[in-house]
C-alpha atoms as a printed R data frame, in Angstrom:
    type eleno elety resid chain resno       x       y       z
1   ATOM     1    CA   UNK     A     1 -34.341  10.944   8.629
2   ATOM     2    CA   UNK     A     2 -34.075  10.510   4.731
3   ATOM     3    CA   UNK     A     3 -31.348  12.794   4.509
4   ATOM     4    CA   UNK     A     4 -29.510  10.637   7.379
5   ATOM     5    CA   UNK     A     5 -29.997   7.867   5.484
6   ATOM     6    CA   UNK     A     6 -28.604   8.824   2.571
7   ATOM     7    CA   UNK     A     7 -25.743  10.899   4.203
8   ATOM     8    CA   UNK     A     8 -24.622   7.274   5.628
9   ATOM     9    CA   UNK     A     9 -25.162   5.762   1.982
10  ATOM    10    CA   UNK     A    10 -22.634   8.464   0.373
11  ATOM    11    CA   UNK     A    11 -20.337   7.696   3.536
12  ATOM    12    CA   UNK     A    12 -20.260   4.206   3.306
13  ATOM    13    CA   UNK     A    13 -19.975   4.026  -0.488
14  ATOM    14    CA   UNK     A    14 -16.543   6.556  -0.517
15  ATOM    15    CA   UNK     A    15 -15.209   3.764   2.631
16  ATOM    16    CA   UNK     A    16 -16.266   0.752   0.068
17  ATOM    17    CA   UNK     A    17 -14.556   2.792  -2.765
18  ATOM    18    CA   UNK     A    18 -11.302   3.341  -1.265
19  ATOM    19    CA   UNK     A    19 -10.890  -0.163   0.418
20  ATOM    20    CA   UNK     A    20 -11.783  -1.815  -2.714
21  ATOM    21    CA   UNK     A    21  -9.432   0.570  -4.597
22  ATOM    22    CA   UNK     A    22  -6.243  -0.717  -2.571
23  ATOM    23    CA   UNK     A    23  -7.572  -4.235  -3.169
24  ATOM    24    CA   UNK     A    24  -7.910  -3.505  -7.380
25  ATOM    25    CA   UNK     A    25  -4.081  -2.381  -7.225
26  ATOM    26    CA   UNK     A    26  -3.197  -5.509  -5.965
27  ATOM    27    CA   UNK     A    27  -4.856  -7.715  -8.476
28  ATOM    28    CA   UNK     A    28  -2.882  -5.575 -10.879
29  ATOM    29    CA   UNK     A    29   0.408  -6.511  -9.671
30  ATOM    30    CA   UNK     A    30  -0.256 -10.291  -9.710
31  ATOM    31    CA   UNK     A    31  -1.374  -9.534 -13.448
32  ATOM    32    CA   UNK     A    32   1.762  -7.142 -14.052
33  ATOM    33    CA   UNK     A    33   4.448  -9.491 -12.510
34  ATOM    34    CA   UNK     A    34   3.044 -12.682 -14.056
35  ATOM    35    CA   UNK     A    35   2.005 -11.635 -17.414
36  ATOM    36    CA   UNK     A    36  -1.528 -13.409 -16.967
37  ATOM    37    CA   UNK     A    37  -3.275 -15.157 -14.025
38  ATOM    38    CA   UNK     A    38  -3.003 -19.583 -15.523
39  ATOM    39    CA   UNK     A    39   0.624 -19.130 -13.668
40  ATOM    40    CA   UNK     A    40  -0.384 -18.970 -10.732
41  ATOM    41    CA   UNK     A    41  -3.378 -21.175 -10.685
42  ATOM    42    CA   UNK     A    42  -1.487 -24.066 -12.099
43  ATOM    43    CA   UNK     A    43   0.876 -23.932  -9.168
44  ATOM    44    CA   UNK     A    44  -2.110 -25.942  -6.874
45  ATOM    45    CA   UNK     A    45  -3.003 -29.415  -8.262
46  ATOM    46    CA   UNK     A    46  -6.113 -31.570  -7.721
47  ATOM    47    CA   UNK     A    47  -4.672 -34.773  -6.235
48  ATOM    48    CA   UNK     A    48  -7.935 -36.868  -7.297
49  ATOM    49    CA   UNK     A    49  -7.496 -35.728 -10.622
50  ATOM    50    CA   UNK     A    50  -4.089 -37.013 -10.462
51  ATOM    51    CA   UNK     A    51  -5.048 -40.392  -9.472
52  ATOM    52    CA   UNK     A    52  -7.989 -40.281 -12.351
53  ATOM    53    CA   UNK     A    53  -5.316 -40.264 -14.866
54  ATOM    54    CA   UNK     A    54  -4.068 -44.019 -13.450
55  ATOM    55    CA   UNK     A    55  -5.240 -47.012 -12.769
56  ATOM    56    CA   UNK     A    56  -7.254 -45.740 -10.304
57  ATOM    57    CA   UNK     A    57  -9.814 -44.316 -13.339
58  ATOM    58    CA   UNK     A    58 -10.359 -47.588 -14.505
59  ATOM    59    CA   UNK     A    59 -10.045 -50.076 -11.254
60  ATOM    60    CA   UNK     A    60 -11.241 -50.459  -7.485
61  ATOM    61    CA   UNK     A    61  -8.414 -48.763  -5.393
62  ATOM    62    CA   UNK     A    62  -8.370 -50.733  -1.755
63  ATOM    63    CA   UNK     A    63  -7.335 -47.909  -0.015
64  ATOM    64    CA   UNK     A    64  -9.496 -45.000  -1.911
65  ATOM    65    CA   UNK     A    65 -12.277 -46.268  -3.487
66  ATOM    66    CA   UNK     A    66 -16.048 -46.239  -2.398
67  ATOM    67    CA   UNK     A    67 -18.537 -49.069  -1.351
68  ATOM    68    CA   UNK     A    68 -20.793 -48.187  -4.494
69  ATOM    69    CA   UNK     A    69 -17.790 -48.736  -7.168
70  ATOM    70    CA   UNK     A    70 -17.574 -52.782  -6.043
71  ATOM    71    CA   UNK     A    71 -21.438 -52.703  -7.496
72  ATOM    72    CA   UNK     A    72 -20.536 -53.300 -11.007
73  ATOM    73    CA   UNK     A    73 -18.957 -56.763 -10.104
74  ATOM    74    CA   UNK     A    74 -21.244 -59.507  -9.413
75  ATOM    75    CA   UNK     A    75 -20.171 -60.694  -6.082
76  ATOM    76    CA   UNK     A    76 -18.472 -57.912  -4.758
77  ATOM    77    CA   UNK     A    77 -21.225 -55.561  -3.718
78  ATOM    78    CA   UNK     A    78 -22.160 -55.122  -1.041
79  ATOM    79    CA   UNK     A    79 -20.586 -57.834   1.684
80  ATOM    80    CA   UNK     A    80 -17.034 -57.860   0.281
81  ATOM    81    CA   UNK     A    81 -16.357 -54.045  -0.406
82  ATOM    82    CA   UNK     A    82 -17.829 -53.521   3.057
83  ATOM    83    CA   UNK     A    83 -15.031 -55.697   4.410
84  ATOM    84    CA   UNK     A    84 -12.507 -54.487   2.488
85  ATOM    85    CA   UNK     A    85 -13.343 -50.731   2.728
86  ATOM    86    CA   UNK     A    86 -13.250 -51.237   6.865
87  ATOM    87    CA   UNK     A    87 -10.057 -52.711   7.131
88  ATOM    88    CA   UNK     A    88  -8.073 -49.959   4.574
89  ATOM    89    CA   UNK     A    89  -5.481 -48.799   4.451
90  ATOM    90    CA   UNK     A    90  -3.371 -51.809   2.921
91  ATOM    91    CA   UNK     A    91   0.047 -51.965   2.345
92  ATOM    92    CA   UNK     A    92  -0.305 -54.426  -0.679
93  ATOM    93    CA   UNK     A    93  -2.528 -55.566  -2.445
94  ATOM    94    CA   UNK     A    94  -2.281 -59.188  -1.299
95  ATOM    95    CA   UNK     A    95  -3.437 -58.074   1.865
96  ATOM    96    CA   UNK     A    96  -7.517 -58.049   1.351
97  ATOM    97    CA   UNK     A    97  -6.996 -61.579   1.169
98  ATOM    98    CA   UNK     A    98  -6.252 -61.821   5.242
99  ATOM    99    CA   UNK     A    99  -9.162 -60.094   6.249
100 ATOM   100    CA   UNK     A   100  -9.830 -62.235   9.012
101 ATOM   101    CA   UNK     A   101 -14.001 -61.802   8.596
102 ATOM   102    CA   UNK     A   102 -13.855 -63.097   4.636
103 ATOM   103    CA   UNK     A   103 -15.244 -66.556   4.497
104 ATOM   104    CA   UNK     A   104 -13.789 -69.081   1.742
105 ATOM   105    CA   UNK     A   105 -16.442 -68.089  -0.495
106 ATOM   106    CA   UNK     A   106 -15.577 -64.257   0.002
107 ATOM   107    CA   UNK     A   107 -11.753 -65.100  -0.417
108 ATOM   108    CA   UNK     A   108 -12.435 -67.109  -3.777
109 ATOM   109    CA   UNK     A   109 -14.852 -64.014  -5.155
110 ATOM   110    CA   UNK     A   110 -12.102 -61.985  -4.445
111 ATOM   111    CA   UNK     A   111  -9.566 -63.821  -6.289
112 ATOM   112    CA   UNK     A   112 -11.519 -64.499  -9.400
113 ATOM   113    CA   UNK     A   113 -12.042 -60.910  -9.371
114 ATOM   114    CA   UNK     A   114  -8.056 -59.999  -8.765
115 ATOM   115    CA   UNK     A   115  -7.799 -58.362 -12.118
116 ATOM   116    CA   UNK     A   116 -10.229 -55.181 -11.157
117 ATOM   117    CA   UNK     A   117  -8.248 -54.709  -7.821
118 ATOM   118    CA   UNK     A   118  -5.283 -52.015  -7.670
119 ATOM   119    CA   UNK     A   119  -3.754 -50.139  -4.774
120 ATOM   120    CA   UNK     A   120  -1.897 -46.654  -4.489
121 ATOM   121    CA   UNK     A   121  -1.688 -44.370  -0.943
122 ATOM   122    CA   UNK     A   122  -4.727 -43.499   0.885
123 ATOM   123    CA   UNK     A   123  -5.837 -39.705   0.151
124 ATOM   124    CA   UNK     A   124  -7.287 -38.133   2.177
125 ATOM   125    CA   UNK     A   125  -9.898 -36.584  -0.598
126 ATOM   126    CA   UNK     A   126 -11.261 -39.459  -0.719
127 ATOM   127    CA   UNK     A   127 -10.739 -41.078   2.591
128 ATOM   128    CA   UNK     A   128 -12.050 -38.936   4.930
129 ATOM   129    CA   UNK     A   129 -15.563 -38.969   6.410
130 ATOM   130    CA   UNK     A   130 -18.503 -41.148   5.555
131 ATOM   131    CA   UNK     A   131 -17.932 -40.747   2.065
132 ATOM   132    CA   UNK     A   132 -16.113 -44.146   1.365
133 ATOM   133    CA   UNK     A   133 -19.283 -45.912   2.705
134 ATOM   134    CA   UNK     A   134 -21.992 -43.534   1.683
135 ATOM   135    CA   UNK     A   135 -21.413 -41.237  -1.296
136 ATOM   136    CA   UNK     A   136 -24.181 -40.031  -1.964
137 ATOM   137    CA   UNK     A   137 -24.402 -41.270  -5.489
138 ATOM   138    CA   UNK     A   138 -27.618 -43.484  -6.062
139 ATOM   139    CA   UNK     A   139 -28.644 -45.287  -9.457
């Protein structure tokens, strides 16, 4: 039985050796033809990161930003950014003002706080699923 056993060891590591082999080749010719490997990574781009570098760092994006990044504005968290994270996407910024739930009060917190706002295209990294109201991220 031992000998069985290690007659299908032997087997399968000259199978493993060969298909791996072919595979080894193959990473050489990516490294031959390119020079070094950064070419070819730096063709695919992190969109998020992309939108980091703008406003989007620095302000609350309507149409990509989290409930839990309105909590660092007194008023805002967590009523407003509820409202205005349900009704995204928006085409401009003007429009959080005509949610048709915000009461006076709501409308008036909003506009004192107009500076913080910005807007750029809904991503879908940071759209999609629960994530917008539940992150994850607690203090």
């Amino acid at each position: 039985m031992k000998r069985l056993f290690s007659l299908f060891m032997v087997l399968g590591l000259v199978v493993g050796s060969l298909f791996l082999s072919g595979v080894r080749s193959a990473e050489a010719s990516i490294f031959e033809s390119k020079g070094t490997f950064t070419p070819v990574l730096a063709d695919f781009r992190n969109t998020v990161d992309d939108k980091l570098a703008t406003e989007y760092g620095s302000k609350i994006d309507v149409n990509n930003t989290n409930v839990a990044a309105f909590a660092k504005y007194r008023g805002l968290y967590p009523t407003i950014a509820g409202k205005i994270v349900s009704n995204a996407p928006y085409s401009e910024l003007e429009d959080i003002l005509e949610i048709p739930s915000l009461s006076n009060t709501e409308v008036q917190r909003i506009k004192d706080n107009y500076d913080v706002f910005t807007i750029s295209d809904p991503d879908p990294a940071l759209t999609e699923g629960a994530d917008r109201f539940n992150n994850g991220v607690y203090k």
